[in-house]
N, C-alpha and C positions, 0 to 999 in steps of 0.2 A: 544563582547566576553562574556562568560558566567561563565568562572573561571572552567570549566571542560577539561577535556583533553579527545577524545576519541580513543580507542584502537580498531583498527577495525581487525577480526578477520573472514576470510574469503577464501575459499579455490581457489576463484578466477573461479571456472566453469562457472557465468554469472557474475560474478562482475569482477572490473576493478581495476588496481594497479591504472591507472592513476587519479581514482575519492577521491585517499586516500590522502588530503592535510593538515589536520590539527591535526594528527598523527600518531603514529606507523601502520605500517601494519604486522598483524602476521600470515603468511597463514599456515590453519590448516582446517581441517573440523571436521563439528559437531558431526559424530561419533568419533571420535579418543578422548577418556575421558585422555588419558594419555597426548596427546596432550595438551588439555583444561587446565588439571589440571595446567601443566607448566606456561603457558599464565596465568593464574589467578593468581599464585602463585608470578609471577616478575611480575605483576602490580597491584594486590591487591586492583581491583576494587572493588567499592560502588554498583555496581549493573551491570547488564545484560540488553541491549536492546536486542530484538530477533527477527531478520528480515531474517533470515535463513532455509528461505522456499521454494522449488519450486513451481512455481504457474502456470504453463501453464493447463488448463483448459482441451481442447482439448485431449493432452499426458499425464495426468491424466487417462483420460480413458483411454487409448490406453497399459500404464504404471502403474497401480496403483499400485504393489508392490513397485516403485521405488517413489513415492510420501509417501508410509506409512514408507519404510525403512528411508528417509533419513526427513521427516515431523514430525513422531510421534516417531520413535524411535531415530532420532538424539537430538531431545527435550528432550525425556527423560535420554538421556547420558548427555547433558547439564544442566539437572535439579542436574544431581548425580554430577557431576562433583561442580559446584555451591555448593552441601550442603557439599559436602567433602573440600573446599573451605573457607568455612565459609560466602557466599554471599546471604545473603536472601530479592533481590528486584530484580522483574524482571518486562519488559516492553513488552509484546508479538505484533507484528505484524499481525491480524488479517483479517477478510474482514466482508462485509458487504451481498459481496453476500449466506455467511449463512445462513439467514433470506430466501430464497427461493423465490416466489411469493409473493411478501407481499399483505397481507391481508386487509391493511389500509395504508394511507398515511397521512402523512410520518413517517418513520418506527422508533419506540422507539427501547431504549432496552430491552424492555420487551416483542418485536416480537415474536413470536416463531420464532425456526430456524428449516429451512429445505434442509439442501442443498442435491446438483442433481449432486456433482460428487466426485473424489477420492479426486480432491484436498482439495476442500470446506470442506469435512470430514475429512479430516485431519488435517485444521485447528478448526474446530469444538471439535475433539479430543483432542488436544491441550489444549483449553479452558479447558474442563473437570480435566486434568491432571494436569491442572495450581490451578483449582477449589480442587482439591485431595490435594495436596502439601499445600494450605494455610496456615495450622493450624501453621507453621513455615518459612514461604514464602509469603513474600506481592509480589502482581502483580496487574498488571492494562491491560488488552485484548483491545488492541485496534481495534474496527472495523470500517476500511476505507471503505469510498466511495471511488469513482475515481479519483485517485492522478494522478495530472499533472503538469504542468509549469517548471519551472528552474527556479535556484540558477538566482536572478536578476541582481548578479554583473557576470554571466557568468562562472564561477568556473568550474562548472556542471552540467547535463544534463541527461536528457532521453537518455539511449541507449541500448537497449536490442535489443538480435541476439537470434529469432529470434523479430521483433519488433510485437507488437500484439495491442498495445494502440490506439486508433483512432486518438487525436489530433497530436503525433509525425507522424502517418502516411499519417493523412491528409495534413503536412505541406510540407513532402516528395514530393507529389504531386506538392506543390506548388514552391518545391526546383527545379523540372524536375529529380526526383532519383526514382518515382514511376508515370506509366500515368495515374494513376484512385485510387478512393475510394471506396471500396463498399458499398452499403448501403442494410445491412442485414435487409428487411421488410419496406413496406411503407405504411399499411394498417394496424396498430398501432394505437389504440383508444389515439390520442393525436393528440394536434394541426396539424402539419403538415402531421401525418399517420409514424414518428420515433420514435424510441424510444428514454427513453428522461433518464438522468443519474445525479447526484449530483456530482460537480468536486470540488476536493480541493485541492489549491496548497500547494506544497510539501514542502515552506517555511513556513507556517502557520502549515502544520503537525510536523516539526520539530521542531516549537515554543508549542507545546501541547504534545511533545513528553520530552521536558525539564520542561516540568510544574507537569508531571508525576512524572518526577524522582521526583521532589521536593516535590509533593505532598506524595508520599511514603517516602523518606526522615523523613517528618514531622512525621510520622505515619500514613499517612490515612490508609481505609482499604483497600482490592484487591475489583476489582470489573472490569466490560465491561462498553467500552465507545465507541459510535459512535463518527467519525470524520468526518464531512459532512461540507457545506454550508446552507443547508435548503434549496436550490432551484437546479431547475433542469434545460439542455437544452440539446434540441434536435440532434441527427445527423445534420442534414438541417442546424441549428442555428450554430452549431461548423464549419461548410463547408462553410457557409456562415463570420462568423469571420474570419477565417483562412485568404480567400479571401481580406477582405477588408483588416485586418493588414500587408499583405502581395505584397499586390497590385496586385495579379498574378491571374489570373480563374485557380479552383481548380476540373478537371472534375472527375464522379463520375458515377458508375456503380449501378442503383438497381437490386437487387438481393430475393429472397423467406426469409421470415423468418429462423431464426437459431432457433433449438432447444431449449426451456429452457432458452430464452431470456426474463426478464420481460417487458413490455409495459414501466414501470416509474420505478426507482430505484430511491426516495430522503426521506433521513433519516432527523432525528432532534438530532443534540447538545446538544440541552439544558442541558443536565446533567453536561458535563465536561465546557460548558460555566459559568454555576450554580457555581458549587464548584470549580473550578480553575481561573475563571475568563478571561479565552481563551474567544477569538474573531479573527475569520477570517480576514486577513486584502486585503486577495487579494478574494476580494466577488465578482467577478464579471468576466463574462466568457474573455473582451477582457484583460483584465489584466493578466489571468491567459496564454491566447494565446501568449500575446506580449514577455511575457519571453521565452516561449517555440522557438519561433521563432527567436530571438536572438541568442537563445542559437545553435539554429541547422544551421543557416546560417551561425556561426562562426565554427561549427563542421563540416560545408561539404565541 
């Protein structure tokens, strides 16, 4: 226990009443400031996490007004909402694939960003917004690699409709609820010809995500932080985990490169490691599988 209470506030279009256990659930969405206002107002929160983003990549393009309408302009109703409020700490939910191509590995925060689609810009946009607002607004941008695993006592879990994450779908496979994997590109300058990604479990993100509040708390300043492991693994390496914790062959489809896919995506910590004293605890990919796997054997 961490002596905080959280209010979760969520219109429920891809999240779930049932993942809300430790307390209130207030469904409202991020445009509705009159809404907000209310919810702020009877619980007179210390601050705002902000995970309130669509992310499907894909329907981005497909959709980009509905990415800016409810990404950039729902934040910004939540910004207003918050300063009419009196709340000035917020925690933004970011990503890493901002950074575009990277240039070097592995990617500080001082990358340049480049991103290649509506959504990515929209979270980028964010950042700037959050970067505007400071002069009376502490925030901390958080930019995630690839968050995975599950809650290890089973609580909770990956479950997004439609599902897009590899490891949940890799395991699906090995559940018999999907008969293949795809493997987008095998001719990837990397060990095996995959591409190769930074995975960080979600309980270690939530532990860096209370270190935030604390560190803003204290006064620190706003600033961007990557959330990574510092190391990377392969398509082939996660298919081949999945397998082994699973006991089951996990078969698999190679398929052409995907668009605007990097070869390697692994960033470096060091910063929020540095000054909050975060440490990954689940470093290591079968650790990060074995929860995932638990978790979705007990959910199918």
């Amino acid at each position: 226990m961490t002596g905080y209470t959280p209010i979760t506030y969520d219109n429920l279009v891809y999240g779930h009443r049932s993942a809300v256990k430790w307390g209130p659930l207030e469904v409202g969405d991020i445009s509705d400031r009159e809404r907000l206002e209310g919810v702020m107002r009877k619980y007179n929160p210390i601050a705002v996490m902000h995970f309130a983003a669509y992310a499907y990549v894909g329907e981005s393009v497909e959709n980009p007004a509905k990415y800016y309408r409810n990404n950039v302009a729902g934040t910004l109703t939540l910004l207003e909402a918050m300063r009419i409020c009196g709340i000035d700490k917020t925690i933004f939910s970011s990503t890493c694939v901002s950074y575009g191509m990277p240039e070097h590995l592995p990617i500080a925060e001082d990358h340049p960003q480049n991103p290649i689609s509506p959504y990515v810009r929209s979270n980028l946009m964010i950042e700037w917004i959050l970067d505007d607002f400071a002069n009376d607004m502490q925030y901390v941008s958080m930019r995630y690699f690839n968050v995975a695993g599950a809650d290890p006592e089973g609580e909770i879990g990956e479950n997004h409709a439609p599902e897009t994450h590899l490891i949940p779908l890799v395991l699906d496979v090995a559940l018999g609820k999907r008969e293949q994997i795809d493997i987008y590109g095998t001719d990837y300058e990397t060990s095996d010809g995959t591409c190769i990604r930074d995975y960080i479990h979600v309980s270690d993100l939530a532990d860096a995500q209370l270190l935030s509040l604390e560190y803003l708390i204290g006064g620190g300043p706003s600033n961007a932080r990557n959330i990574g492991i510092g190391n990377g693994f392969s398509i082939r390496e996660v298919i081949a985990t999945a397998s082994k914790i699973s006991g089951r062959d996990i078969s698999f489809c190679e398929s052409d490169r995907r668009a605007g896919d990097p070869s390697v995506l692994i960033g470096t910590s060091e910063k929020i490691q540095n000054v909050l004293r975060w440490k990954p605890v689940h470093n290591s990919l079968e650790s990060i599988i074995e929860t995932a796997w638990r978790w979705q054997k007990k959910d199918s």
